[in-house]
Every structure is written in C-alpha cells, then in structure tokens.
N, C-alpha and C positions, 0 to 999 in steps of 0.2 A: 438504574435502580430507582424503585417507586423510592419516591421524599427525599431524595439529592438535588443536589445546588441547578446539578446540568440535565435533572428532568424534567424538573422549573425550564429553565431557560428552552429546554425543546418543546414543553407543554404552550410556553408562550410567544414561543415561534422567534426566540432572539439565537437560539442556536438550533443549525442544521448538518446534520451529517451530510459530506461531501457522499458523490455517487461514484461508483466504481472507478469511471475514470479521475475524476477527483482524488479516491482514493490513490491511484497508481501516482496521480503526478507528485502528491505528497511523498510516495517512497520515493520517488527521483530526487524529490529535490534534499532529503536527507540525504541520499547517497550522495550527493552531489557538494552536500558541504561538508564530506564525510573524507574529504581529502588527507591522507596522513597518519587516519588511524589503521590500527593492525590489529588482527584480530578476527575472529569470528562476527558474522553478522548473520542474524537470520530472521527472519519473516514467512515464515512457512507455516504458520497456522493454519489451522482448516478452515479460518476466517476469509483468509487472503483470499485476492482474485486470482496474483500471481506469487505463487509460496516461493521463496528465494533462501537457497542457505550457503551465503559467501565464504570466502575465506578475504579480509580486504588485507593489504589494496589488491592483492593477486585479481577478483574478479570483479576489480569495481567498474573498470570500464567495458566489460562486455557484457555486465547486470544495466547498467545506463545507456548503452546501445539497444538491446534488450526491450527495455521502458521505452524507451523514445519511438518504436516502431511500433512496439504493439498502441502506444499513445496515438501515433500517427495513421495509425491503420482503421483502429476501434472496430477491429477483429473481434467479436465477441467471443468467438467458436480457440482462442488462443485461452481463457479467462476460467476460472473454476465455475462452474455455472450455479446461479443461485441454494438450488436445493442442495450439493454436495458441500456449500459453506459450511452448515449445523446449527445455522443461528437461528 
C-alpha cells in the first residue's frame, strides 16, 4: 500500500519479495515447524502458486513431500501461472 512502512522499504530496495520459488520454500518451511498442530490449514488463495487446503497433521507430510518436489523439479507448468493469480 502506497505510504506504508514496507513500500518504503521496497521503494528503497531494503526489502524484496521472494520469487515463486522463494515463495514455496517459505510454505515448506512453516509447514515444517508446524509439527503437532491440529487443525485446519490453508493456503489456497488465488494468490498462491500452489493453493493447499490441509487438514494437519493428517496431510502434513504428503503437503511436504509435495513442496519438496515440485522445489526440486521447478516445474513451472505444476504452479498457478501468473495471470490466473489476480494480482
């Protein structure tokens, strides 16, 4: 939002958004210290690259295996593609 703390900070080049894959490894590594909780989790925004709607811990580790491949691969054609995000 124009005239916030972190439009400043991206105007002046001290903070940068991470890039898709950046984006993914940040949900991994939530998930990943996310051991223990119960509950619903979701990430399925129209934002996301990869929209996710858990139930933890039931799909923690098969949302982390998941991550870690589509990480490993950098499959784009796996990814919501930029125009269908809405941003």
């Amino acid at each position: 939002m124009p005239g916030t703390e972190l439009q400043k900070a991206v105007d002046d080049g001290s903070f940068e958004l991470p890039d898709r894959w950046g984006m993914l490894q940040e949900l991994m590594w939530m998930l990943e210290e996310m051991e223990g909780y119960r509950g619903p989790f979701h990430a399925n925004h129209a934002s996301n690259y990869l929209p996710l709607k858990l139930r933890l811990p039931r799909d923690r580790q098969t949302a982390l295996e998941m991550l870690r491949a589509v990480l490993a691969e950098r499959d784009e054609s796996r990814l919501i593609p930029e125009w269908a995000r809405r941003l």
